[in-house]
Structure formats: C-alpha cells, structure tokens
N, C-alpha and C positions, 0 to 999 in steps of 0.2 A: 243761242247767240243770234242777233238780228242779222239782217246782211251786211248794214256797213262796218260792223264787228267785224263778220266774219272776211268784207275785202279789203279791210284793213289790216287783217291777220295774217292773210293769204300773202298780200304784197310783203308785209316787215319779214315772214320766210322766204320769199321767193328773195329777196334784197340782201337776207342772210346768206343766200344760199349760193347768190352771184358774189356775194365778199368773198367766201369760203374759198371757190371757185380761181375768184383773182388771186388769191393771197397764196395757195396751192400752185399758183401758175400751173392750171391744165388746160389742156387744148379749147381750141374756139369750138370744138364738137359740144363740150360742156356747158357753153354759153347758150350753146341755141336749142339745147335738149330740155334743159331745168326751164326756159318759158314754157315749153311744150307738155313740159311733165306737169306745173302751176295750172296750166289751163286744165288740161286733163283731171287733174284734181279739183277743178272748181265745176266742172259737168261732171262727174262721177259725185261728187257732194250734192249738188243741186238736182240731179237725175235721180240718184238709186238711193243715197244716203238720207237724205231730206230732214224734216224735224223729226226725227227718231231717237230711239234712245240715246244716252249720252254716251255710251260705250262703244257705239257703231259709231258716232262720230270722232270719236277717240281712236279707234283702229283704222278711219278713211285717214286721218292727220298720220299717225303712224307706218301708214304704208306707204305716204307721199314721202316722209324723210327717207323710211328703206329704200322706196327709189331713186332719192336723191343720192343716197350714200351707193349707190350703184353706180350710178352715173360717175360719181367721183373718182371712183378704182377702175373705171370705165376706161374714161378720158383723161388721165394721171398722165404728168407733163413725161413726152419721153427726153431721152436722155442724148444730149445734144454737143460738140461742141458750141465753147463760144467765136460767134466771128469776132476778129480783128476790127473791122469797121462795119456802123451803122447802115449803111448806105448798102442797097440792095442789089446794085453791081457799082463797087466800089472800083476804082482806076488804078488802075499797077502799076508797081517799079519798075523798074528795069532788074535785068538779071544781075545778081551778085554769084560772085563762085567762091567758093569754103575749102577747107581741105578733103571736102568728104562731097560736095556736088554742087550746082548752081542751085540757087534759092530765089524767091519774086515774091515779094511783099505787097503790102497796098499801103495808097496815098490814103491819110487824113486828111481835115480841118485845117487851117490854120498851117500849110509848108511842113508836116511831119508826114514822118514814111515809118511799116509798124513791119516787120519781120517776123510773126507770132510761128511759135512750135519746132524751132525748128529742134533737130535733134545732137545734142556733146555729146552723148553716149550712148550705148546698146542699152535696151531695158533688160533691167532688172530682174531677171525673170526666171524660173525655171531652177538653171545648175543656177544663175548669177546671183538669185537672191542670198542677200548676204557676202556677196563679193563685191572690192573694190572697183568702182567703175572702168569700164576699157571703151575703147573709141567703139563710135557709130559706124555702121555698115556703111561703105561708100553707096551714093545714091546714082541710079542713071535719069537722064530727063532734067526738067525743072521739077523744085518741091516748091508748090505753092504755099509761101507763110501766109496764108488768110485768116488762118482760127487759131486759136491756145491749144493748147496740148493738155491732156485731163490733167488734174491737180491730184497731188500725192498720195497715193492710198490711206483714208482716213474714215472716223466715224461721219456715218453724215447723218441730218436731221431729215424732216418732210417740209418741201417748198415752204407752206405756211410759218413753219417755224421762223427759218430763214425771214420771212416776209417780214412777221413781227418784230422780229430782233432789233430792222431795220426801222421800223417806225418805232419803238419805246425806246431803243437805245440811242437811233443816229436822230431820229425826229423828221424824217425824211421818206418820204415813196412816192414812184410815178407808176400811174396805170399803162401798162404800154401794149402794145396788140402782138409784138414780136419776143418774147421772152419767156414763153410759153413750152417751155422746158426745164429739163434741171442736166446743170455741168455735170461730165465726168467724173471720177476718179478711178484710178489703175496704179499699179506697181509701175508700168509703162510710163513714168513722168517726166523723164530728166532730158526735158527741152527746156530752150531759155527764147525771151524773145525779147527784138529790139529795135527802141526805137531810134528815129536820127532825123535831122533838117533834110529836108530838100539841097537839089543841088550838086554840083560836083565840089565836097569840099573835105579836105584833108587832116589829119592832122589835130582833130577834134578830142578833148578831153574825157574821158569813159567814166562813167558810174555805174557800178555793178552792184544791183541792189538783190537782197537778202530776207524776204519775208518773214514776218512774224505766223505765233500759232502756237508757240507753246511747245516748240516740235514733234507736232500731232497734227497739226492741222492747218490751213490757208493754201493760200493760190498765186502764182505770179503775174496778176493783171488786174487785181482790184484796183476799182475806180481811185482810190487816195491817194496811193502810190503809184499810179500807171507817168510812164517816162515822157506820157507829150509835154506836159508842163517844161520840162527842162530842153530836152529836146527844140524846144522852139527857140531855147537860147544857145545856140549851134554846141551840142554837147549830146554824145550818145550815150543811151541810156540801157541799160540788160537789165533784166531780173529772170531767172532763174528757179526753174521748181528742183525739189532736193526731194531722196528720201525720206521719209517721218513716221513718229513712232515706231512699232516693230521690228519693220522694213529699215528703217534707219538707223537705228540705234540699240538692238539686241545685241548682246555680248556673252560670249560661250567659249570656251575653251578649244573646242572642237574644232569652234568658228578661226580662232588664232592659228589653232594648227592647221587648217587645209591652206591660208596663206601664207604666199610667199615670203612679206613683208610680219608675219605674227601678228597682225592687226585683226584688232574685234571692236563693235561698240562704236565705230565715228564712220559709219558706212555715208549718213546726211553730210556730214564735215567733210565726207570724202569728193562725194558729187558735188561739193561748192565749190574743191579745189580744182577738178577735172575740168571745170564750169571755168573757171577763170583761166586754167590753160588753153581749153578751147581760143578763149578771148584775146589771149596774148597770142595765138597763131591766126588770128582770124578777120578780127576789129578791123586789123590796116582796111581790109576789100569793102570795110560798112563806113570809111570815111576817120576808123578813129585813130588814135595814137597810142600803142602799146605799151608804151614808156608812160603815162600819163593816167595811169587807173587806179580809181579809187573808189572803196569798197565801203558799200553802206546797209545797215539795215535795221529794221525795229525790233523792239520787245526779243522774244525769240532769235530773230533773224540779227539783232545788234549783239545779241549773246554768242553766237558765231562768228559776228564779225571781231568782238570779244579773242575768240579762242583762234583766230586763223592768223590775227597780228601777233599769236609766238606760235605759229606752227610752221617749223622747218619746211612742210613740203608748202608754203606759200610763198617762202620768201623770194620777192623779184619779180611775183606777179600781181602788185599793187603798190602803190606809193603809202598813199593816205587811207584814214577809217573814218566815216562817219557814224557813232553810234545813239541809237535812240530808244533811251528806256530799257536797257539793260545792257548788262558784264556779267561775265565770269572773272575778274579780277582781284575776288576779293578772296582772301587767304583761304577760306571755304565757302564757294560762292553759294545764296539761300536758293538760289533754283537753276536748272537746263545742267547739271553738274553732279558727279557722283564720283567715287574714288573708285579704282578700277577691283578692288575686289567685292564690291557693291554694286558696279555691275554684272561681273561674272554669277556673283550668289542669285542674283535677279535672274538672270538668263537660264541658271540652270534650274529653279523654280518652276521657271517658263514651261521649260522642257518637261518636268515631272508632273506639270499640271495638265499636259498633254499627250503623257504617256508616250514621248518621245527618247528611244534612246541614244539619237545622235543627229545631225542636220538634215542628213537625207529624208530622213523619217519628217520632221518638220517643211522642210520645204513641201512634200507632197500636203500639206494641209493647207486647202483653199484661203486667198487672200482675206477673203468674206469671213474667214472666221476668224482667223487672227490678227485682224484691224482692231477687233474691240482689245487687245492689248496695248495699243496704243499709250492708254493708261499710265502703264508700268514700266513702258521703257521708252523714255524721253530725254534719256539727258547722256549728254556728251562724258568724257572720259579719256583720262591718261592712260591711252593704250600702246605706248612707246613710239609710236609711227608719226601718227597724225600727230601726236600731241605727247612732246615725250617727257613733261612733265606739266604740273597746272600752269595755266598762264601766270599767275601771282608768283610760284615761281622762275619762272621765267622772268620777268620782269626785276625783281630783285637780282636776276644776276646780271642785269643788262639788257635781256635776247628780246628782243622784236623786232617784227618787217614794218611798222608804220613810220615815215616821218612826221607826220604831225597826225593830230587827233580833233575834231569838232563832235560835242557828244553832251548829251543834257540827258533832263527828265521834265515832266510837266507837272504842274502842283497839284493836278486829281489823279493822280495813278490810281489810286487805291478803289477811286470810283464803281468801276465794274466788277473788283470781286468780294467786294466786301457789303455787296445788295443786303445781304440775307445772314449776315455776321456781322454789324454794326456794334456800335456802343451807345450805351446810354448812362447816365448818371449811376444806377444802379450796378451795372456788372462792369465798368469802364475801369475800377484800381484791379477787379480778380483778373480781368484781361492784361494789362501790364503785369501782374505779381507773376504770371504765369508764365509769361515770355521773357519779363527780364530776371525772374528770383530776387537772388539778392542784393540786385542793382535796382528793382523797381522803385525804391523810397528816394532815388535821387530822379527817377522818370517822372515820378509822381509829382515831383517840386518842381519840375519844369512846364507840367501841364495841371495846374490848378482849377479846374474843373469846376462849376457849381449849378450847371444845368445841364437838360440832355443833349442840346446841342452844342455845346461846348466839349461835352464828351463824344460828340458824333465824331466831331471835326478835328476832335486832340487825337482821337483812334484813326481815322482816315490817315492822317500826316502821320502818325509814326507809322502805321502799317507801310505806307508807301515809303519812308524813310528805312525802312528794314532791305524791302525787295528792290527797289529803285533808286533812290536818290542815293545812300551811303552808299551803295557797291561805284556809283560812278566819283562820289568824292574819292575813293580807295584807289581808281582808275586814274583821277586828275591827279594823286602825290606819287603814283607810281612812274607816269609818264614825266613828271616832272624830274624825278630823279637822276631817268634815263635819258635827261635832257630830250624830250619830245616838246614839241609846242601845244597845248594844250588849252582849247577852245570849248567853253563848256558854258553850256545856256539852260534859263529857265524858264519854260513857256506855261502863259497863266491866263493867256484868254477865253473869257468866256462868248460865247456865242448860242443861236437858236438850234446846234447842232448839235456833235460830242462835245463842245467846250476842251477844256484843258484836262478831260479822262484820258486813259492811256489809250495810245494813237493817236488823239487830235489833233496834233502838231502836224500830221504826216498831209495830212491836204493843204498847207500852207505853206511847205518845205520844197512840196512837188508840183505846186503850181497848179493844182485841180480844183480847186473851188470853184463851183457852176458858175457860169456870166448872169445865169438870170435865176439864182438863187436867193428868196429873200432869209435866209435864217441867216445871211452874212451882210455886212455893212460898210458903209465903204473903210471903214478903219481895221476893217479883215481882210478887205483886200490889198490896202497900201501894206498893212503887217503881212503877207503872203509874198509879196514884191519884196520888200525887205528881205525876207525870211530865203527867198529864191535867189537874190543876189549873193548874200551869204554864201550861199551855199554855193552858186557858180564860182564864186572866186577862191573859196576853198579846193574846190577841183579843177580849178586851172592852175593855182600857186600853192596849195597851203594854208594857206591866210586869208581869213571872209572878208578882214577890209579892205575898201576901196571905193573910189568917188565920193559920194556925199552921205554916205551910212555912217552912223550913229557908230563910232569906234569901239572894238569889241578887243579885248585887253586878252593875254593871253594870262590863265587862270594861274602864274606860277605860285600865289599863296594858296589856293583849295578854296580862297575864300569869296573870291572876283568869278559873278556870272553876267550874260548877258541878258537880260531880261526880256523878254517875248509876250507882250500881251498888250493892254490898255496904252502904253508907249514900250517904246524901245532905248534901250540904255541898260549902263553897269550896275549892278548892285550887288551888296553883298549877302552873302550866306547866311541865313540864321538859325539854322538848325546844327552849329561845331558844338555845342554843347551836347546834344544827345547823340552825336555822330561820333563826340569822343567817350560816351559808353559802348555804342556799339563796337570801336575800333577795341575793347578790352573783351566784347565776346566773342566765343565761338560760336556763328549761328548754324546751327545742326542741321542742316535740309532748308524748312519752309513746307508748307501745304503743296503736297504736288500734285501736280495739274493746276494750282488754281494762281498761281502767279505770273501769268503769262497771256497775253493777246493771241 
C-alpha cells in the first residue's frame, strides 16, 4: 500500500471509529483516546512495521481495532439520569407541597415549569413485587424534580442500537456533547412527572398521559409526547412510568391469594390507577383542576386507557379518554389482552421454568434475570378487581367512566412491524387464506392485487386494519350505544420524519415538532396547531370544536372521521366492508410482542 493509501485508510477507520463512538454515546475519554490510539498506529506502522510482509501488516491493522474495541468497553456511556432541562443550571420553581412532601421543579423555554420523578408510590421491590401499589414514604426537606426517574424494568439494547433506530426509522439525529450516557431502568419506577404554565394559575384542565411499549417497554419523557407542548396552552400535563412486562403483568395463583383484594396479572393497570389517585389528591397544589382530567395514551398506553374507562377502581378519577392506536374493546381484543385462565397457565409455566415453587422463591430471583420475560407476560386481564370483566363486556352492559371519547389510528400502522413480513404478489393470497380461512375469497375480492406493490400496500392496510383501525371502529359503535360522544380521526400525513407509521401523530397532538426542523413544513406545522387545538378543547369540554377549526362531527354512524393529513376535514370510512368480515371473526391473539410501539 503506497502512503496516501494507507492515510487514506487510516482516516476512513479512525472516522469509523468516532461514528461508532458517537452513536454508542460513550464518554468524551473515548473521543480523545482513538486520535491518540490512530497516531500511535500510524508511528508503530511507519517505525517497526514498514513494507514488510503482508501479514505483519495485517496484525499492526488488527491490533489497532483490538485497541479500539478496548477503548470502547473502556469508556461505555455510564448510566445516568435524565435531566429535566437542558440548561446546565437551570432556574427553579418555587416549592409545591404534596401529600407526601414539598417538591421544586425547574423553569423551561417558552413559560413551562417541569416537575420530573417525583414519587405516587413505594417501589416495587423486594416483599412488594407483585403487590398492588401503596402510597410513597413521606419525604422530609424539599425533593428536587430536576431529572426523570428510571423507566421501567425492561429489555434494553446498546446505545448504538438506540442510535440507529433513530436515524432509519425517525430520519433524525443531533450530535451533542451532553448525552453521553445511557438512562436508567429499575423495578424502582413509579414516578410521574409534570408539566404546567408559569404563573399563579388555577383551576387548569389535567391530561394524564399513558405511554406506549407494548407493555414491555418505554419511558414517560420522550421527546414526542413530552407535556411542554400543551402545557404552554395553560393545561397541566402528567405522564406517568407503570410496571411492565414481568413486573407488571405476571399472574399466579399464589400471587391472588397473598392479596387482599384476590388480584393477580394488572399490577401496570394497578400503578395507573394509584397514578391517577395521586392526581386527584394532589394536581389542586400544581395549579390543576381534579374535577377536570382526562386520560390519554398511545399504542400500548391507549390500550390501558382502553381498559381503565370500565374499570370500577377508576371511576371518578377522570372525565374523558383520549385514545391513540389502540383498545382492548373488541369482543377478543388481538393484542395487550388475554383471558384470565391464560394468564394464570402463563405464570405458572413461568414459575416451572424457573424452578420456583411459589412467589417467595421468585421474587429472590434478580430483576436482571427476569426482565427478559418481558416477552410472555404482557398483557392485561380480567382479574375480578381491576377489571371484573373485558371491557367489551362492560361496555354492552352500559358500565364505563368516560364521558366522551377522541381516539383514531393513522394510515401506516402497520409500517414498523411488518419490515421483515411484507407481501408480495407471490405469497400475498397464502397470507390472507391463512388469517382469514374461509372468509379469505371474499378479502381477496376486496383487494385485487396484480403487482408487488399493490400487494405490499393491500397487506400493510389489512394488517393494520386487524390490530388497529377495526378494534377502534368496535370502540366507536360501542361508545355510541352507551351514548358516549365519540370523536374519531384519521391521520395520513406524510412527512421527512415517521409520516403516518404508528406514533407519528403523537408529535403533532403534543405540540413537539422542532422550530427549526426541516423534515417538517409549514403545512406540519399549521396541521400540529390544528391537531393541538383539538385536542385542548377536548380536555377543557369534551368537544374538539371551537373557533375557526374545520368541524369535527361526532362519529355516531362508525362511518364519519376526521381526517388529519394533507388538509383537515370529515371523510368517510372505507374500509366497512372488510371491517364487517372481521366483526364476524374471532381473532385469536395476534403476534405477540410484535403489535405494539
């Protein structure tokens, strides 16, 4: 190899090796070592190695990356909270006092004030895991809310993952010098945090938001859903981290009988209720109004909010639901849902695969090991307490806490889990004959196919119309029944970003879309203002219209949505044809794990 070969070589590794580095978020130790380690390899090449055999030069290259890959497990980002605000001494609240101690938040941007971490209940820990939540230790002092609280015990990946994820899926990343860590996760999770206007002001409308995950996985502060957005339209905002997977949602016999209450299997469901009682004893002191809350969440987190508008121990502690991209309402819902002797069988599986023979014995087995169950036990259940029958039932007999309802789906659901399971002209009818049997020759005449992409895009929309869209049509004739008001939209914009995959909607609901972002334009932003209004005048009345927005009909045929994309306005449904096949099956599960954000 000549020289400028080989300093041409030298750089495109050494430039790999700082991607690597960035995208890992590890310490700045690691940025200033791999120059050092590049030089050292270019004088130990030029000094001892020289034009020598090709084999010595092949193990001077190879011993440069072992060092690199040292350096890497070296300088691996430690494990950090996240702060609350940017700002490296950020300016404080004033003190709020709780039932449980004073707390001191920090000022935002833009007249917002952010409460992060604070604690509704004792972690989870120890005797508690697996018991229903009980109040938080009284605190002495102030608790500083400056950073989040770790996010729920779950599988995690390595930074770079993460990193990636981020640039192919979202189309977005900023290099930044401070994030040079990786968040939390602990059984210890159940803080909620929140946001609010500046100001001494009263009497403000609560949204108590609900993450998605799949109930396995996420965090209460991601950037799409974080509360300043609304917040700045004088409206306080909570989101709440819950138990998930294992921790959340194992069910066992054993488990019924050490409580009081015979409850197993809805321990996550449990800390959203406790979550919200907090709120309703507490919100007055952060400016909100306890009379006035309403409960919203996505994918996952809308499937909870799904199940807590007919669960007895919610009633009273919320008005309205905002749901997005998923129910449990449907007679047997295809995901976050199981019949309670399906999760018992699961749990005690559990137990045999860990040669446990009763709770005690499980609890002493480290979180670390029984996260990667996460898997298996996701989904909620009619465990007489929480939930003392499916919502669907419920609903047919009249029983729910919502007054009204605002709740859609977006036209790419299907987007992200159907990468690597697509259709094509070739296997596109076996994939229908499979899922629908002997209903498929009338799916088949609905979606007449005679390319690949035509099969792509007929597969995308019924998959999403399985897991997504029909469970919410099921929702709009059930609400309708129970004479609920029933507000149901369908967001279709594309942009340089997620587009209309599942989540997209959530940064334009929430009023997060960057000021100086260009993958958004200004007809994303006037649709985000739109989408933001909606949504404030829903959680101040009920009812998204008002002023000069595009009138939004309440959906009492199933057939009236509000359209969310390229313009705004009513249109109708055109998927009741294959939506009145599904209403004739019974969909047995669904792919679990993979129907879910």
């Amino acid at each position: 190899m000549n020289k400028v070969g080989f300093c041409i070589a030298t750089f495109l590794t050494l430039a790999l090796m700082l991607a690597v580095l960035e995208l890992n978020k590890n310490t700045l130790w690691g940025f200033a070592l791999a120059p050092v380690l590049a030089a050292g390899y270019v004088i130990f090449f030029i000094k001892v190695v020289g034009p020598t055999h090709w084999y010595l030069r092949l193990g001077a290259w190879l011993l440069w990356i072992g060092l690199f890959i040292g350096i890497l497990f070296l300088t691996w980002p430690p494990t950090k909270r996240v702060p609350a605000c940017e700002a490296a001494s950020p300016e404080r609240t004033e003190v709020v006092s709780t039932s449980f101690g004073q707390v001191r938040g920090v000022k935002l941007q833009g007249g917002v004030e952010l409460f992060a971490g604070i604690p509704y209940a004792k972690p989870p820990v120890g005797e508690l895991r697996w018991c229903e939540p009980v109040d938080p230790e009284p605190w002495e002092g102030v608790l500083e809310a400056d950073s989040f609280a770790p996010m729920g015990m779950q599988p995690t990946n390595p930074p770079i993952y993460n990193s990636l994820r981020q640039i192919i899926g979202y189309h977005d990343y900023e290099i930044r010098l401070d994030d040079n860590y990786e968040p939390p996760v602990s059984e210890d999770s159940l803080y909620l945090n929140i946001w609010r206007p500046e100001g001494d002001k009263k009497d403000l409308p609560v949204l108590f938001y609900i993450h998605g995950g799949s109930l396995q996985t996420g965090q209460p502060w991601f950037g799409d859903y974080s509360g300043r957005g609304l917040a700045a339209r004088d409206m306080i905002v909570v989101n709440v981290g819950y138990r998930l997977g294992v921790f959340g949602f194992l069910a066992a016999e054993e488990l019924a009988a050490e409580s009081a209450n015979g409850t197993t299997g809805n321990y996550g469901l449990l800390d959203q209720i406790k979550a919200l009682e907090w709120v309703r004893g507490n919100i007055a002191s952060f400016g909100g109004d306890p009379d006035c809350v309403t409960i919203a969440g996505e994918s996952a987190g809308s499937a909870c909010v799904s199940a807590l508008c007919t669960s007895p121990l919610a009633k009273g502690l919320f008005r309205r639901a905002i749901m997005e991209s998923s129910t449990v309402a449907s007679a047997v819902p295809p995901h976050s849902f199981r019949t309670y002797d399906e999760a018992i069988k699961s749990g005690r599986e559990l137990m045999e695969r860990y040669g446990c023979a009763g709770p005690d014995e499980l609890r002493a087995i480290p979180a670390e090991k029984l996260v990667n169950e996460a898997y298996t036990q996701h989904h909620m259940t009619p465990d007489g307490y929480a939930l003392t029958e499916t919502p669907y039932e419920s609903y047919k007999k009249g029983v729910h806490n919502e007054e009204a309802a605002l709740h859609g789906c977006n036209s790419g659901e299907s987007g992200p889990f159907i990468i690597f399971d697509g259709a094509n002209l070739k296997n596109f009818e076996r994939k229908v004959r499979e899922y629908f049997k002997d209903k498929a020759d009338r799916v088949l005449a609905i979606y007449p196919v005679t390319t690949d992409r035509e099969a792509a895009d007929a597969w995308a929309e019924i998959w999403g119309a399985i897991f997504f869209d029909h469970p919410h049509y099921r929702l709009t004739r059930l609400e309708t029944e129970c004479g609920v008001p029933s507000y149901q939209y369908f967001f279709s914009r594309q942009n340089g970003r997620l587009g209309p995959w599942h989540s997209g909607e959530e940064v334009y609901f929430y009023g997060n879309i960057p000021a100086d972002s260009k993958l958004f334009d200004a007809r994303d932003r006037e649709l985000s203002d739109q989408m933001m209004s909606y949504f404030e005048n829903f959680i101040k009345t009920g009812d998204p219209n008002g002023g000069a927005l595009p009138e939004w009909r309440v959906n009492a045929s199933a057939e009236d949505l509000m359209g969310l994309g390229d313009s705004t306005g009513m249109i109708k449904e055109k998927r009741l044809e294959l939506f009145g096949i599904l209403d004739e099956m019974d969909i047995p599960g669904g792919p679990d794990g993979t129907s879910e954000h």
